[in-house]
C-alpha positions as CSV (number, residue, x, y, z in Angstrom):
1,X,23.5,-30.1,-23.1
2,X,20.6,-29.1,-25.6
3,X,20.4,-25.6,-25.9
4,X,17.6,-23.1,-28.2
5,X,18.4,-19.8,-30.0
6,X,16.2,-17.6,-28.8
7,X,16.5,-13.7,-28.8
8,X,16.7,-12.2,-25.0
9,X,13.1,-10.7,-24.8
10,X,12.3,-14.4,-26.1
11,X,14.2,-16.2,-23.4
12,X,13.4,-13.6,-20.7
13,X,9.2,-14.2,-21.4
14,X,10.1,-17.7,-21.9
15,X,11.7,-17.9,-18.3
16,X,8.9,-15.7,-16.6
17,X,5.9,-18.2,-18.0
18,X,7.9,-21.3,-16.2
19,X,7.9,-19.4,-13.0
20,X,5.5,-20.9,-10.7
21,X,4.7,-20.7,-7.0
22,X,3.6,-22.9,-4.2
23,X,0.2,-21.7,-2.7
24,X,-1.2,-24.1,0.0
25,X,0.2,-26.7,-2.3
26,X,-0.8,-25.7,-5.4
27,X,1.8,-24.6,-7.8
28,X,0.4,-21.7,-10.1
29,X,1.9,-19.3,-12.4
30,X,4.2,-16.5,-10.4
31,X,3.8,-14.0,-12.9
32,X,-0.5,-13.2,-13.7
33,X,1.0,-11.5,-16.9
34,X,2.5,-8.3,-17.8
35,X,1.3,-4.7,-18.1
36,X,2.4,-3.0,-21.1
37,X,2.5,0.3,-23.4
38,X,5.2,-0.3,-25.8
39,X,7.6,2.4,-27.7
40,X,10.5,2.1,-29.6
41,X,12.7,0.7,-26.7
42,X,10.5,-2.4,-26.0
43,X,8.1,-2.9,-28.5
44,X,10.6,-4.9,-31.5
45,X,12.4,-6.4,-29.1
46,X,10.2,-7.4,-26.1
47,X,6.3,-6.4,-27.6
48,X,7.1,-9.3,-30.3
49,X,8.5,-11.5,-27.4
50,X,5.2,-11.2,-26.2
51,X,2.6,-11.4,-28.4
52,X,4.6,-15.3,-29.0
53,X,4.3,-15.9,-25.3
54,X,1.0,-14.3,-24.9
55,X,-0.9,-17.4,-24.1
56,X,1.1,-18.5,-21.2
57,X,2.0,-14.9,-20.2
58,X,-0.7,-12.4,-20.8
59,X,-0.1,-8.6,-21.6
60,X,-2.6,-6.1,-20.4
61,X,-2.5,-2.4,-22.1
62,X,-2.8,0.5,-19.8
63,X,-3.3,4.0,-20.3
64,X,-0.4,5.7,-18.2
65,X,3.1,3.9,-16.9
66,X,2.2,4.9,-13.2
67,X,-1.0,4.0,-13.1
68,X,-0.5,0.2,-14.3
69,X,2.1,-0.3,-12.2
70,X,0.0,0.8,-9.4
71,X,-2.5,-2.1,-10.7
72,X,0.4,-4.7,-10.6
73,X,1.6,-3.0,-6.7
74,X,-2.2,-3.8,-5.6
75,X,-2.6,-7.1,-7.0
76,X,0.4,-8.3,-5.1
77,X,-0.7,-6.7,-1.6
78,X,-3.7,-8.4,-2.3
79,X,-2.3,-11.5,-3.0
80,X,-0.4,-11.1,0.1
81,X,2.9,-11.4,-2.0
82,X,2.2,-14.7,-3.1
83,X,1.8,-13.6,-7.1
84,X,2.8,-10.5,-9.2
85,X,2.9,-8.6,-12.2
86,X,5.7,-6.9,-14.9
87,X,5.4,-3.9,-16.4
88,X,7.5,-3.1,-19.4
89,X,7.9,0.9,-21.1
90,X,10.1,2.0,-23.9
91,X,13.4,4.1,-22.8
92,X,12.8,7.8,-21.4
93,X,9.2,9.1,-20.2
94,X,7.6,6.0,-20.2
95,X,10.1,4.8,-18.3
96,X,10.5,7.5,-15.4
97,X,6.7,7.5,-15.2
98,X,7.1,4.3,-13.4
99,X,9.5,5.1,-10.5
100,X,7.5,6.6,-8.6
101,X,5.3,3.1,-8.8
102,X,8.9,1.7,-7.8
103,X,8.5,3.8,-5.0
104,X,5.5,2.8,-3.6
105,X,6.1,-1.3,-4.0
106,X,9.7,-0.3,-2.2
107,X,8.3,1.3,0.6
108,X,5.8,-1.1,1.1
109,X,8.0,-4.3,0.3
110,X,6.0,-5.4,-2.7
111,X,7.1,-8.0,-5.7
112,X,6.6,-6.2,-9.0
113,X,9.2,-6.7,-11.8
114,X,10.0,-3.6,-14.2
115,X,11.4,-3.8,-17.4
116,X,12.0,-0.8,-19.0
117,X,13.7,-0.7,-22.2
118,X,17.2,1.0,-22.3
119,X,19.6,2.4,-24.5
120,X,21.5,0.7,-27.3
121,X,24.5,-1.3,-25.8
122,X,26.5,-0.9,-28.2
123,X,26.2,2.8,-28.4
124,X,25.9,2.6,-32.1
125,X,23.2,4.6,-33.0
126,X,24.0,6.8,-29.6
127,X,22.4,9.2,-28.7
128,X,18.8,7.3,-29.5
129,X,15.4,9.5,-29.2
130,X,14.4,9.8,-25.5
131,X,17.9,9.2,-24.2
132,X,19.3,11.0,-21.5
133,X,23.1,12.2,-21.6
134,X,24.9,12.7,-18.8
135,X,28.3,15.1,-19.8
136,X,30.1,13.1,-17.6
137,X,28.9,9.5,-17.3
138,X,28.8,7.9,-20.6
139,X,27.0,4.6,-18.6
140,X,24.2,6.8,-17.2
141,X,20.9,6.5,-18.7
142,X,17.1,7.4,-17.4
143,X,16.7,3.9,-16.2
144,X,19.1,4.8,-12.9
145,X,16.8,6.8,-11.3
146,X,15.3,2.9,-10.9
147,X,18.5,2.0,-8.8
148,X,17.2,3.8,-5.1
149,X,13.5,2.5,-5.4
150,X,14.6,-1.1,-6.4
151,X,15.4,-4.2,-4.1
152,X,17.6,-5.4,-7.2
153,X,18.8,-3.4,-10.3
154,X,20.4,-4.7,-13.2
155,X,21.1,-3.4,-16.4
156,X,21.3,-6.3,-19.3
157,X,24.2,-5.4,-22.2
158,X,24.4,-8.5,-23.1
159,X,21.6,-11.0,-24.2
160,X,23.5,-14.6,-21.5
161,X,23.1,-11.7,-18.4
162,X,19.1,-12.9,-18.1
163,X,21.0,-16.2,-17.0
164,X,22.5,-14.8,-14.0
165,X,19.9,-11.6,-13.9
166,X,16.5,-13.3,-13.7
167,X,17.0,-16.1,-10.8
168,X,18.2,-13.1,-9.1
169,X,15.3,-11.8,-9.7
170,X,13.0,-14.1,-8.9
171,X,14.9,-14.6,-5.4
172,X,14.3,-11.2,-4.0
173,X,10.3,-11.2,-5.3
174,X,10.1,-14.0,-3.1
175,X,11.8,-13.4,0.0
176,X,9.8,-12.5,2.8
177,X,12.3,-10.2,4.0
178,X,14.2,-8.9,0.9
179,X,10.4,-8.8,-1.3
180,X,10.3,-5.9,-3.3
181,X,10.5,-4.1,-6.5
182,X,13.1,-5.5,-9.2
183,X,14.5,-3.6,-12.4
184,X,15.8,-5.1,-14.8
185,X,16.9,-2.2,-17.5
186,X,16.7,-4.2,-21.0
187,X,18.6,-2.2,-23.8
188,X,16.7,-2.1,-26.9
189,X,19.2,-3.4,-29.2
190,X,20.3,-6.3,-26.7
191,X,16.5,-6.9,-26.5
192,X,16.8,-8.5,-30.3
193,X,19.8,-10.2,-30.5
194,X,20.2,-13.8,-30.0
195,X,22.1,-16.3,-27.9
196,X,22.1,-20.1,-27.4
197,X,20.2,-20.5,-24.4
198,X,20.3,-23.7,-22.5
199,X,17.1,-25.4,-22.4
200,X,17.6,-26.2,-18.5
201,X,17.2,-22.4,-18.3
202,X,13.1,-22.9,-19.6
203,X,12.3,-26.1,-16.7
204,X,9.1,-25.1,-14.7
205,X,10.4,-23.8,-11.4
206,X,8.3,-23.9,-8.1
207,X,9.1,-21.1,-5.7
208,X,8.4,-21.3,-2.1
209,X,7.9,-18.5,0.3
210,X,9.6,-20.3,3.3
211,X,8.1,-19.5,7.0
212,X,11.1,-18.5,8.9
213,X,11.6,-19.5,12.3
214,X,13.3,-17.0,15.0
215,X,16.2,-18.1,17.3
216,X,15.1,-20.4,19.9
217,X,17.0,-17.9,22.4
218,X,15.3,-15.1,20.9
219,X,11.8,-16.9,21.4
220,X,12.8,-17.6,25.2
221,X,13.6,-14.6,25.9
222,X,10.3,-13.2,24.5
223,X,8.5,-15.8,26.6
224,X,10.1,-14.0,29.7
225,X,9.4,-10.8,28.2
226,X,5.8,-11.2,27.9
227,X,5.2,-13.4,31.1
228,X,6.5,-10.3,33.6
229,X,4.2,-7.8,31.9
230,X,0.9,-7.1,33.3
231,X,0.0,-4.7,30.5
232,X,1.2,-6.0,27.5
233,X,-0.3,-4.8,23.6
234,X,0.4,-6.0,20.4
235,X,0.8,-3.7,17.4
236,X,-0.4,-5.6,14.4
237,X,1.6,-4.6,11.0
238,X,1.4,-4.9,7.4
239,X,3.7,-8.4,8.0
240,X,0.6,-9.9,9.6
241,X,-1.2,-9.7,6.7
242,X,1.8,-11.0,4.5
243,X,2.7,-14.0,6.5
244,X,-1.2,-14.7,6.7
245,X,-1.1,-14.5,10.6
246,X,-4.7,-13.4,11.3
247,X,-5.9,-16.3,12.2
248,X,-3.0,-17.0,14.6
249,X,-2.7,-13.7,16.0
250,X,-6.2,-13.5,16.6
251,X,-6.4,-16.3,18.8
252,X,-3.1,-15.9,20.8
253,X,-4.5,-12.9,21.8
254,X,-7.7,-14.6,23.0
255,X,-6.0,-17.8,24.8
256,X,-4.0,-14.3,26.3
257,X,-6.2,-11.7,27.1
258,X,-4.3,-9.7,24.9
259,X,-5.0,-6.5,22.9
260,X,-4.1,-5.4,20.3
261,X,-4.4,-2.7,17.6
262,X,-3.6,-2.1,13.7
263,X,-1.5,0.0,11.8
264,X,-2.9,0.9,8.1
265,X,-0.8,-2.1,6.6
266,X,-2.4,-4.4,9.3
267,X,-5.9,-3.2,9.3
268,X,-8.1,-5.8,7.8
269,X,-5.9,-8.9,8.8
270,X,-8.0,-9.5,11.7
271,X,-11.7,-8.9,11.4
272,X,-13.2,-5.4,13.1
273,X,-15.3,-7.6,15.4
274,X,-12.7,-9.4,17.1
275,X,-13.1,-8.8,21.1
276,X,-9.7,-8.2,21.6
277,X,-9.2,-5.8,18.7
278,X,-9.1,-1.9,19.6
279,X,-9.1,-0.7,16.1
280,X,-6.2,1.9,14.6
281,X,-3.1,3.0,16.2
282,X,-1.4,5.9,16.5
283,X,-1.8,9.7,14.4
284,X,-5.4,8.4,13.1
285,X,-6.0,5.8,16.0
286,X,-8.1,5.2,18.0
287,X,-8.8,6.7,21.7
288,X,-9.0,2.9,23.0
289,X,-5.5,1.9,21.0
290,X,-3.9,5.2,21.7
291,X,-4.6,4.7,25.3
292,X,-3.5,1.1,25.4
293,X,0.2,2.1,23.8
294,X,0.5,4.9,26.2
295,X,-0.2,2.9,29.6
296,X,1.5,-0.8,28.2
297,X,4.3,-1.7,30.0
298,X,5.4,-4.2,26.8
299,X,4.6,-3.0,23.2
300,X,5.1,-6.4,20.8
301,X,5.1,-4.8,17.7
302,X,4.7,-7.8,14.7
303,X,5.2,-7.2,11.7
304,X,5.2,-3.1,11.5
305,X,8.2,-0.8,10.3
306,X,7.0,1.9,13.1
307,X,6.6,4.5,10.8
308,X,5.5,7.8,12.4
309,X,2.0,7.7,11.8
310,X,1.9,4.8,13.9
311,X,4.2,5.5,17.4
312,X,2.8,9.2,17.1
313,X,6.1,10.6,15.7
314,X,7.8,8.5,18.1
315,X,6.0,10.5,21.2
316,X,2.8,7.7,21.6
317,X,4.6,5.2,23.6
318,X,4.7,4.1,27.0
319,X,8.9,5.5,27.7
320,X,9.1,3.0,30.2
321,X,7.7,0.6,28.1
322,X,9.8,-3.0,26.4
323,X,9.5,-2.9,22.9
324,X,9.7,-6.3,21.3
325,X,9.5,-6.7,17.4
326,X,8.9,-9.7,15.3
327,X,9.6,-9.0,11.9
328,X,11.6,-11.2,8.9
329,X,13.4,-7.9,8.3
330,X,16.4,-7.3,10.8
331,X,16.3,-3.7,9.4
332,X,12.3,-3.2,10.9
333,X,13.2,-5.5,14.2
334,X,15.6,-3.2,15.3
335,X,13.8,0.0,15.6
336,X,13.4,2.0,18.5
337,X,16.0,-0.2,20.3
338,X,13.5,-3.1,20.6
339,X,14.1,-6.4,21.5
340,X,14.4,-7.9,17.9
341,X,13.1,-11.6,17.2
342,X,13.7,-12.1,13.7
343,X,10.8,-14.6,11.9
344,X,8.0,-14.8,10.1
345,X,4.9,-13.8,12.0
346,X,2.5,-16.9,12.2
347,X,5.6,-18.9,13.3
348,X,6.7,-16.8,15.9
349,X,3.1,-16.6,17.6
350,X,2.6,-20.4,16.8
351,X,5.5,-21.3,18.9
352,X,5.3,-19.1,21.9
353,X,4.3,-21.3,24.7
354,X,2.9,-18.9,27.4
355,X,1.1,-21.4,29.5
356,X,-2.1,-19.8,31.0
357,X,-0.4,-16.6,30.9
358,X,-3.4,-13.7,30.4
359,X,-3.0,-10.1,30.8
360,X,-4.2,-8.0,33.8
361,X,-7.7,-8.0,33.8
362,X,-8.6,-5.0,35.1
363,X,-6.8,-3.4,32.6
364,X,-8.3,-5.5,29.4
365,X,-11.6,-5.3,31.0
366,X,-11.0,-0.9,31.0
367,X,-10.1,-1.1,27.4
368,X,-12.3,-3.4,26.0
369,X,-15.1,-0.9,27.7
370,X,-12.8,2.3,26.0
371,X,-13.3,0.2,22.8
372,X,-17.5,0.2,23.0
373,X,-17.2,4.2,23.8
374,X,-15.0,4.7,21.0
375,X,-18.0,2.7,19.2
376,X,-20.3,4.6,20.2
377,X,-18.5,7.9,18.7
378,X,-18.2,6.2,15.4
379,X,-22.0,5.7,15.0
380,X,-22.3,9.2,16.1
381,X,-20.0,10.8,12.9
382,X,-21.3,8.1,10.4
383,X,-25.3,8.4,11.1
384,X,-26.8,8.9,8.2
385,X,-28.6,12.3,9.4
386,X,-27.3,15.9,8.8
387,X,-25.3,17.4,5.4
388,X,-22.8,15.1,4.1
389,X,-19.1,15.0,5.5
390,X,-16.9,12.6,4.6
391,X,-17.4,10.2,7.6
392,X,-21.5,9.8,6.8
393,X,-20.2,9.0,3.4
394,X,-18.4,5.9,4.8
395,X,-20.9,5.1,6.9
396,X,-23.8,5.0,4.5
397,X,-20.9,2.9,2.2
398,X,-20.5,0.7,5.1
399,X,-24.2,0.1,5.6
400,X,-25.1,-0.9,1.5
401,X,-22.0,-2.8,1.0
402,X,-21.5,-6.7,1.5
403,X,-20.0,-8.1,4.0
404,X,-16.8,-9.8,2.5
405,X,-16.3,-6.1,0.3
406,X,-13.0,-4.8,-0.1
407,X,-12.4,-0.4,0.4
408,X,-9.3,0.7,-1.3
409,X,-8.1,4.4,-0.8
410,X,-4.3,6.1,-0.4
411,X,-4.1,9.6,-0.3
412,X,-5.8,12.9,1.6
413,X,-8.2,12.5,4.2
414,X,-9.4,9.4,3.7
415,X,-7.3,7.4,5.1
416,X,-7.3,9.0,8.4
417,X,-11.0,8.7,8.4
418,X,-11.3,5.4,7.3
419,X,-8.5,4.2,9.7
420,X,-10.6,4.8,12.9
421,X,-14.0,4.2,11.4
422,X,-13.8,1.7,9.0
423,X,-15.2,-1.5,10.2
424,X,-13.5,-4.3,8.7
425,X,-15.6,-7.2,8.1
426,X,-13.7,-10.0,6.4
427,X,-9.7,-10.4,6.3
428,X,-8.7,-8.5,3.1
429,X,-11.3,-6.4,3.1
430,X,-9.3,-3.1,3.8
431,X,-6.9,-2.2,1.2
432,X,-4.8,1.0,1.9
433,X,-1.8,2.4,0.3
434,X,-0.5,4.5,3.2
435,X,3.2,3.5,3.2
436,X,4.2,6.3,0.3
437,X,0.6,7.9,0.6
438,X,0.9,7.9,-3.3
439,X,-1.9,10.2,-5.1
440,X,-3.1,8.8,-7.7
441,X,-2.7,5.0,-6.7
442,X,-6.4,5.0,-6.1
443,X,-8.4,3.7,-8.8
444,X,-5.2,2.1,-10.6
445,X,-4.7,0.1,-7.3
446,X,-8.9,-0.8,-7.3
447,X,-8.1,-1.9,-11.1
448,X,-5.6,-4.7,-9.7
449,X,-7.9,-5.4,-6.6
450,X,-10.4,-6.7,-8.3
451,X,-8.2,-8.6,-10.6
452,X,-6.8,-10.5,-7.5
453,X,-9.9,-10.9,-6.5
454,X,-12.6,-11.2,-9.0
455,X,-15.4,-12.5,-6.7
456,X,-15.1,-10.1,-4.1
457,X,-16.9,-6.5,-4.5
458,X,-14.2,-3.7,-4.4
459,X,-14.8,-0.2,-3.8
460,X,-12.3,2.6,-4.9
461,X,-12.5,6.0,-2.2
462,X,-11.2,8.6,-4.2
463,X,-10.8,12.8,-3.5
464,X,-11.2,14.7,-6.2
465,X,-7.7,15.6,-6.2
466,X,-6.5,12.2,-6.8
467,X,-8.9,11.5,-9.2
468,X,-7.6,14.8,-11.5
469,X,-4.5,12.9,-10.9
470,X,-4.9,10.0,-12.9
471,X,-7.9,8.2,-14.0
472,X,-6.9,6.8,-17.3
473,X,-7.6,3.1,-15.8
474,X,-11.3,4.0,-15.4
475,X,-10.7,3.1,-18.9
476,X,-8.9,0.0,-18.8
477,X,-11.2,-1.2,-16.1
478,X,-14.1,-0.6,-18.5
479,X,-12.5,-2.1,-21.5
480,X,-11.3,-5.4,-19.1
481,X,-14.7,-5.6,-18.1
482,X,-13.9,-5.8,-14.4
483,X,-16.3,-5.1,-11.4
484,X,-15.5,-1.8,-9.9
485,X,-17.1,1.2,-8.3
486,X,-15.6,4.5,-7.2
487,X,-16.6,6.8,-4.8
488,X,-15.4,10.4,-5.7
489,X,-15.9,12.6,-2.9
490,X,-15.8,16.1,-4.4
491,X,-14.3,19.1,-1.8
492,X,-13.2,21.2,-4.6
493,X,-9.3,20.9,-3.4
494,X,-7.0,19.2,-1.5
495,X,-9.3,19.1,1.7
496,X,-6.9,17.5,3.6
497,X,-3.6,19.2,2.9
498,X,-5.5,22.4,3.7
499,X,-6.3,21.5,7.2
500,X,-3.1,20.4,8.0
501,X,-2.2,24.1,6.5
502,X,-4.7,25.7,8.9
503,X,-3.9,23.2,12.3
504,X,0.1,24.8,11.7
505,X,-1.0,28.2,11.5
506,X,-0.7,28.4,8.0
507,X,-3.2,30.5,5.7
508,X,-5.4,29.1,2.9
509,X,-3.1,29.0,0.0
510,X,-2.9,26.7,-3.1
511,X,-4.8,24.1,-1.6
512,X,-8.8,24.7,-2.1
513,X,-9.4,25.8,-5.9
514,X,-10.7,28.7,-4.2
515,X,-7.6,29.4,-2.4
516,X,-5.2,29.1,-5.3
517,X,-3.9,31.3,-8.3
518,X,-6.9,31.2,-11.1
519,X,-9.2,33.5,-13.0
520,X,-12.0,31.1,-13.5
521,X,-13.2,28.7,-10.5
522,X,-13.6,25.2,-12.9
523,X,-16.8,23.5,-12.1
524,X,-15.5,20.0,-13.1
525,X,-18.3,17.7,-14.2
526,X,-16.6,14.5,-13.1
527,X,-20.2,12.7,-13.8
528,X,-19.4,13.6,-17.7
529,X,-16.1,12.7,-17.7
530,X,-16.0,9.3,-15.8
531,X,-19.0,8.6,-18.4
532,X,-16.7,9.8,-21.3
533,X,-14.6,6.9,-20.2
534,X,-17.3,4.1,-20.3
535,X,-18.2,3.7,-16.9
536,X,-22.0,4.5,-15.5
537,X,-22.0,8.4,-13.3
538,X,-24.1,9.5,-11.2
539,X,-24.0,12.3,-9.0
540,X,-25.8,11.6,-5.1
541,X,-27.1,15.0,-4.3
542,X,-27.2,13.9,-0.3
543,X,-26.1,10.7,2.0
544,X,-29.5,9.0,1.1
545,X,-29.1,9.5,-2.4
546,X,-25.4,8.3,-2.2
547,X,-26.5,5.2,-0.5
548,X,-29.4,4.2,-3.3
549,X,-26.6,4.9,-5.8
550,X,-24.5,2.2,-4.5
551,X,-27.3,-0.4,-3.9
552,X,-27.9,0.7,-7.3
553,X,-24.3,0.0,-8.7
554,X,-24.3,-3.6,-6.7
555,X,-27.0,-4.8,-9.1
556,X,-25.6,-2.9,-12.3
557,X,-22.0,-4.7,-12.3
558,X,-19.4,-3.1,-14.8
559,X,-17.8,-0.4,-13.8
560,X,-19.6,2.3,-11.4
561,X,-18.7,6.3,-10.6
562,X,-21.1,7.9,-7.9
563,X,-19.9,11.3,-7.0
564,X,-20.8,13.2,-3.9
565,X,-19.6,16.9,-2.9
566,X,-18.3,17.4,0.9
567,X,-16.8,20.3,2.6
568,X,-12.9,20.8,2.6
569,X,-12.8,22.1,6.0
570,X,-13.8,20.2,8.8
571,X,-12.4,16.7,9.4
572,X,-13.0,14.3,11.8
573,X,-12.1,15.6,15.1
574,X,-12.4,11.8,17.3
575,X,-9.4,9.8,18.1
576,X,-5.7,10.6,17.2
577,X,-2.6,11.7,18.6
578,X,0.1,14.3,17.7
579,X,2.0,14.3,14.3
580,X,5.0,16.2,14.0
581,X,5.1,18.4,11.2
582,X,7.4,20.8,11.6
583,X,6.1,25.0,11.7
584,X,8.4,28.1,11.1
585,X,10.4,29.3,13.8
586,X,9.9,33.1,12.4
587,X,7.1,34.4,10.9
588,X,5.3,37.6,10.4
589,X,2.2,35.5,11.1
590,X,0.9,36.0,15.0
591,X,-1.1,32.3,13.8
592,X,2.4,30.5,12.4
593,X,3.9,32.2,15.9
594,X,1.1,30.4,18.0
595,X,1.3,27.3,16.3
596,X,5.1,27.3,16.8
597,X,5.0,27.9,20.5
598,X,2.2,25.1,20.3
599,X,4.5,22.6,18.7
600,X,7.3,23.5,20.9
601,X,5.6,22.7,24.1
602,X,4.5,19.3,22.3
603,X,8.1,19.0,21.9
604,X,9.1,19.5,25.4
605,X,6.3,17.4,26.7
606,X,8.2,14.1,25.0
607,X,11.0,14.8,26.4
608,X,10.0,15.7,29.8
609,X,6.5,13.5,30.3
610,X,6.2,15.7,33.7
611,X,6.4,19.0,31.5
């Protein structure tokens, strides 16, 4: 066996540019490069590593650790997992400015592969600048905050681990079940010494993400499931997207009758239009959807985790309801005590055999007619006329933008807003970050949208809290010379936290500039300062003005910011169900005391329907 001396960083870029992946039958690259800002714990080691494989495996400088991670989180969601980035820091800072990146592609079962540099194996030169010490764990370092928010860790001390370490790796970014983020901690000095690697290692390898099927007793027993209910819904997930099922859950419902509604993750799978299709579920959802999972006497929940946002903190549902769950995860299948059928999504629904099985159609007919009403609402909140709230502003967004568009948002009150009025035109075109409701994620994750998807316009949503959160990639995007425009919708605060404040009895504290601690009110100029950064500002001084600006920014290309000022304080009152967020159970306040006995009735009431 042949073997080449190669350093580890060498070997380990080596190995990532042979990773390829099978895409409709195409094999292309796994890995669309790597995001990097180098420091003395990768930048010898792994930065030369690099710049020699930079041809086959292109590195992309950023301007903050979180925020290009983000960019790699959003490229994979919008390549529906099929393709990824790495991101590689030095040791310390750069490196914790990642996790809570990890956190996000965790929660939301993402591929992205970290590589953060580490300490010196050998302990040599210990402590290094930027390490941490633990006083009782010499094997500690900053990199294990990494181990909770990672589908695999691994540390590499020595430079034949990437042998064992990397097809690991590879595995769980691939795995419909297991996807996630992966660390692999690369100590700086192991990063520069060689090794005799065999040249097997370096092969071109073609991944596959494999389609699996469910149990054919599990199937059966779904079939039976499904054939006594009268009122059966279907709560389409984030998986749906993942596994491509649109297309097939889209027309089982219509052979069916069946309805069905979308969390966040799932939103955007199936187009708006679709007749069976009664928008969002759950805390933002709509009053069609909400009503459909409160009177369904089967809930078939594919491809969802059932987070609370989505079964109303667990108080939305039908009690007498079945509760079946397709999902590839056993982990998601089993919640709620639901009948679990454990497969990928489009093969699941491409093998139930229902005959001419439809739902009642008294009851479809009642919801499809609670859909148009809920329509009807929507064009209400969105028309154009009157001062500008944040649902005119994605109304007149709606009406100037092209049809195959994508809208990416996280954080605030956006996506509640947009989750019952956004109107979803072409699959993919709704990209929200709403399984860690990360601040910040915004215009980073826009970055990598329109880097997975060039030819497609993408629109960033962003409060002006976020965006004083990180921006830095307004930057990058400029400098890449991407298409991207961002909408900053200015309510001097964090509008939405401060409702939530108010609606628990709370006062306004800490949330509205106004409300907090200061001896100057700022008036930010975020015009000037996205400008500063490269891209074309404008300020829209109404909802007719904002509208131009965007028809404006269409033609422009580049990178565009259009700012708009809302109010803070009123939010969209249509649609929804509870949330439970816990309020004191003593207070001096007579409000906090109201809202308490409030919530405690809610509480009762899920117990005791008849309460």
């Amino acid at each position: 066996m042949s073997h080449l001396r190669l350093t580890m960083a060498q070997a380990l870029t080596r190995y990532m540019a042979q990773q390829y992946i099978d895409i409709d039958g195409d094999a292309v690259p796994f890995f669309a490069g790597v995001w990097a800002i180098f420091g003395h714990g990768n930048v010898a080691g792994l930065g030369e590593a690099l710049y020699g494989a930079r041809d086959a495996l292109p590195t992309y400088r950023a301007h903050n650790e979180q925020a290009m991670a983000h960019a790699a989180i959003a490229y994979a969601k919008q390549m529906r997992r099929q393709r990824a980035f790495a991101c590689t820091t030095s040791i310390g800072p750069g490196a914790t400015n990642m996790v809570t990146a990890a956190a996000v592609a965790h929660v939301n079962r993402l591929p992205v592969l970290f590589l953060p540099g580490d300490v010196y194996a050998s302990r040599r030169p210990d402590p290094v600048l930027q390490q941490i010490e633990d006083f009782g764990d010499g094997t500690v370092s900053a990199n294990d905050c990494f181990r909770p928010v990672s589908r695999y860790f691994d540390r590499i001390t020595r430079p034949g681990q990437i042998l064992k370490a990397l097809p690991r790796a590879m595995s769980v970014l691939t795995d419909p079940a297991e996807c996630g983020p992966v660390t692999l901690a690369l100590c700086q000095d192991v990063q520069a010494e060689a090794f005799d690697y065999p040249e097997s290692f370096f092969v071109q390898k073609v991944w596959r993400i494999r389609r699996q099927p469910a149990d054919a007793l599990d199937i059966a027993e779904l079939e039976t499931a499904i054939l006594e209910a009268r009122k059966p819904v279907i709560i389409a997930g984030g998986g749906v997207a993942y596994a491509k099922a649109g297309c097939a859950l889209g027309a089982f419902a219509t052979r069916h009758s069946i309805p069905f509604c979308e969390t966040q993750a799932g939103k955007g799978a199936i187009a708006d239009t679709h007749p069976r299709n009664l928008g969002a579920v759950g805390v933002t959802g709509t009053d069609a959807a909400n009503t459909a999972v409160r009177e369904a006497d089967l809930i078939l929940a594919v491809g969802t985790r059932l987070q609370d946002f989505t079964t109303g903190s667990a108080g939305l549902f039908n009690r007498h309801a079945k509760i079946v769950a397709i999902n590839v995860q056993p982990f998601d299948a089993l919640k709620f005590g639901a009948l679990s059928v454990v497969g990928d999504a489009r093969a699941v629904l491409e093998t139930l055999d229902l005959g001419d099985y439809t739902a009642d159609p008294a009851w479809t007919e009642a919801l499809s007619a609670a859909r148009k009403a809920w329509d009807a609402e929507v064009d209400a909140v969105i028309a154009p006329e009157g001062r500008a709230t944040e649902p005119r502003v994605l109304g007149a967004l709606m009406r100037a933008i092209d049809d195959k568009a994508i809208v990416v948002a996280a954080a605030g009150g956006l996506p509640g807003d947009m989750h019952k009025i956004w109107r979803t035109k072409a699959p993919g075109g709704y990209h929200m970050e709403y399984g860690y409701s990360c601040m910040g994620y915004e215009i980073a994750g826009g970055l990598g949208v329109a880097l997975a998807e060039p030819e497609r316009e993408v629109y960033v949503l962003v409060g002006d809290g976020s965006y004083l959160m990180m921006n830095s990639e307004i930057a990058t995007a400029v400098m890449m010379g991407v298409r991207l425009t961002l909408v900053v919708i200015d309510n001097r605060g964090f509008g939405c936290i401060h409702r939530l404040q108010n609606a628990t009895g709370g006062e306004g504290f800490n949330n509205r500039l106004a409300d907090s601690h200061h001896a100057v009110l700022p008036d930010i100029d975020f015009v000037l300062h996205a400008g500063s950064l490269g891209a074309h500002a404008e300020k829209a001084g109404d909802i007719a003005a904002f509208e131009a600006a965007i028809t404006a920014a269409r033609a422009r290309g580049g990178v565009n910011v259009v700012v708009i000022d809302t109010d803070a304080v009123p939010g969209t009152a249509i649609g929804g169900t509870w949330w439970d967020v816990a309020v004191p159970e003593v207070s001096d306040s007579s409000r906090v005391r109201a809202a308490r006995a409030a919530y405690d009735h809610k509480l009762n009431a899920i117990k005791d329907p008849s309460a």
